[in-house]
N, C-alpha and C positions, 0 to 999 in steps of 0.2 A: 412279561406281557400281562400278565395275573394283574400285579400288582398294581400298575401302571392301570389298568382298566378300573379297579377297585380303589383307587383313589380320586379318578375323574369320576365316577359314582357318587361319592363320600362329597367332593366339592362341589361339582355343577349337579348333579340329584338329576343325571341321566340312567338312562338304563345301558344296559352292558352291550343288549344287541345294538344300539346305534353307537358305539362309542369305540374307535379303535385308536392307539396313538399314532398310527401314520396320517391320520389326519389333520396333524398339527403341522406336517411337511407343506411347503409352498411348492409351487410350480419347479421342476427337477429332481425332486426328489426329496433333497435335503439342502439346509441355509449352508449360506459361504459360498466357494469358488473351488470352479475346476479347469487344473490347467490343462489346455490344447498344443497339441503338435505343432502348430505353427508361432507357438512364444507368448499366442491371447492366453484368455480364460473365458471361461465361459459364469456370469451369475445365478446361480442358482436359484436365486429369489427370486427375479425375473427373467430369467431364459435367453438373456443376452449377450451376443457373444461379444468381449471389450478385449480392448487391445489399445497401444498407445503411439501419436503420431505428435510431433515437434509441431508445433504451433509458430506463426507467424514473427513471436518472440524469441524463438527459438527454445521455449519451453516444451517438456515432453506435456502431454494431456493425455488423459483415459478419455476413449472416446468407442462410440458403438457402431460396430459392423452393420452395414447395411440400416436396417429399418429398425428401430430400438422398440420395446414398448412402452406402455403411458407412464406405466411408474417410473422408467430412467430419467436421472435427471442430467445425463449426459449428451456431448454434442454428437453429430454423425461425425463418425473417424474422414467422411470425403466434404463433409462442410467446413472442418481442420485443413484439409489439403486445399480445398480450395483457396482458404484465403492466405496459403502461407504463399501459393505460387502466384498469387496477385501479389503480393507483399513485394517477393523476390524482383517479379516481372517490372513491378515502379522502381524500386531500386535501382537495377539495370540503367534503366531507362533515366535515372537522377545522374549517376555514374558517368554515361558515357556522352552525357550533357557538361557536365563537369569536366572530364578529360577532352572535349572539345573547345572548351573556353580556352581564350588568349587572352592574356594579360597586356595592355601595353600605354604608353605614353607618348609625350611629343614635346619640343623644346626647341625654340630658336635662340640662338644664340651669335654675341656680336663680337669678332677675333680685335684686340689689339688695334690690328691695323685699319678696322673700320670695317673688316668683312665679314659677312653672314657665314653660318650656317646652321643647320636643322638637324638637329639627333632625334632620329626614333626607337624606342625601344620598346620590345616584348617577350614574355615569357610565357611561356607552355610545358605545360606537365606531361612527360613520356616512361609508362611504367614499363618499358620494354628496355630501361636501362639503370644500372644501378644510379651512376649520377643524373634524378630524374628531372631537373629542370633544366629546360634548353633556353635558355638569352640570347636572344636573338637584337643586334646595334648596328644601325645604318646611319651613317653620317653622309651628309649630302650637303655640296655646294650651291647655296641659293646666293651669293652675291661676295664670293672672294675669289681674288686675282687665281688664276692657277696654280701658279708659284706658293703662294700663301697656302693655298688647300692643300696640295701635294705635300708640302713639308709638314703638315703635322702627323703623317704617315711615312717620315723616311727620319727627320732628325728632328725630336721634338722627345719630351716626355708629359706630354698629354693625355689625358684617359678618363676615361666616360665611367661614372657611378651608378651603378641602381642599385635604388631601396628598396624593398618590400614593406606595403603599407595595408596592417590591419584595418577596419572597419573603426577603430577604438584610436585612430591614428598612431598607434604605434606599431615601430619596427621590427619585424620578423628574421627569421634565418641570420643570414649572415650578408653584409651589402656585397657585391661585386661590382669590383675594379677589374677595366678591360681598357688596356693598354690602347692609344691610337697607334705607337710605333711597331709595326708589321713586324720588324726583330726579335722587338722585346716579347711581346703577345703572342708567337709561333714558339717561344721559350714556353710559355702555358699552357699548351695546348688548344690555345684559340684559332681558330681557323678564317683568314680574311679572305674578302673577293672583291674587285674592282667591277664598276659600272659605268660604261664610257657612252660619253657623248656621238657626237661627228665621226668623230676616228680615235684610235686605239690612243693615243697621245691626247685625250681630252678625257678626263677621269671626275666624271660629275658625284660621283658617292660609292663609297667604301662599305660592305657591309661586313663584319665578326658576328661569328655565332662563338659562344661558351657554353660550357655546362656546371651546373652547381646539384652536387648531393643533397641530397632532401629524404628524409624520413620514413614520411608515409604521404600517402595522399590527404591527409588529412591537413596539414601541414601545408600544401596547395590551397585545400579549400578556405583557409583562413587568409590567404593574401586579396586585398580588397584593392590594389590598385600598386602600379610603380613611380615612384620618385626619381626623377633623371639630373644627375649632375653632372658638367663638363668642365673639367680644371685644364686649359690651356698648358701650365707647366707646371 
């Protein structure tokens, strides 16, 4: 202590009675940091107690408890929380905006024998299943004999294509083929249902639902529309 007093003496050409070296200590005591029971620390230089909260990027941040004082140049650890659970909360809210979206198309189409019909298709995204995209295809009689409609569902090899189309027009995933014959397509796990007219014997549209494995969601959000193809045989 001697020496320490008799050198700031020697330099600043103080006297001894006002000169002591704690005075050279800042706010705490002494510089640097002291760690708290709860994982912070506390700054010794300015009295603030910091501690670290994930940020909206999911970066950690040193940020100060409560009220900081002037000299920090750090954020409040709850102005970090707030905006990472606004962050989250839009997120959410993009998300299940997204997993609402249907994808789908429409195509009429003229059989052979002069007769109509109309393929509709659509796809939706369900992450409650490992194969996450459901395809959903309804084919529907607008202007062919019964006979004619009915057989490309009992003896035909007929089957409806959809593409997946990027924004960039290009093809995604993988297409699927969905058999029209009820035999063949119960072979794949596709699932048909009939939609009747008048009475049970008038069978105006057909609809098959399939599923296709997909990735991630991600992989959904880049499909920007479906391409529908119908190959008679």
């Amino acid at each position: 202590m001697l020496r320490c007093v008799l050198q700031l003496i020697a330099v600043l050409g103080l006297s001894a009675a006002t000169v002591a070296c704690s005075s050279l200590n800042f706010k705490g005591g002494t510089t640097g940091t002291t760690q708290t029971a709860d994982g912070g620390y506390i700054d010794n230089d300015t009295g603030d107690k910091i501690r670290q909260e994930q940020d909206e990027y999911g970066n950690l941040r040193d940020c100060t408890v409560g009220k900081s004082s002037s000299r920090s140049q750090l954020p409040s650890c709850n102005e970090i929380v707030d905006r990472r659970q606004a962050a989250g909360s839009k997120l959410a809210e993009s998300s299940e905006d997204m997993l609402d979206k249907k994808l789908s198309g429409s195509r009429l189409y003229t059989l052979s024998n002069g007769g109509k019909i109309r393929v509709n298709a659509a796809a939706k995204y369900n992450d409650e299943s490992a194969n996450g995209l459901i395809i959903g295809i309804t084919v529907s009689n607008v202007g062919a004999t019964k006979q004619a409609f009915e057989a490309l569902f009992i003896d035909s090899s007929a089957y409806v294509e959809v593409v997946f189309i990027d924004t960039d027009d290009f093809a995604l995933l993988r297409p699927v083929r969905i058999p029209l014959n009820v035999q063949e397509g119960q072979k794949e796990n596709i699932s048909y249902r009939k939609k009747f007219g008048n009475s049970t014997s008038d069978v105006v549209a057909v609809s098959m639902q399939a599923r296709l494995p997909i990735q991630s969601v991600r992989e959904y959000q880049q499909i920007s529309r479906l391409e529908i193809a119908f190959k008679p045989y």
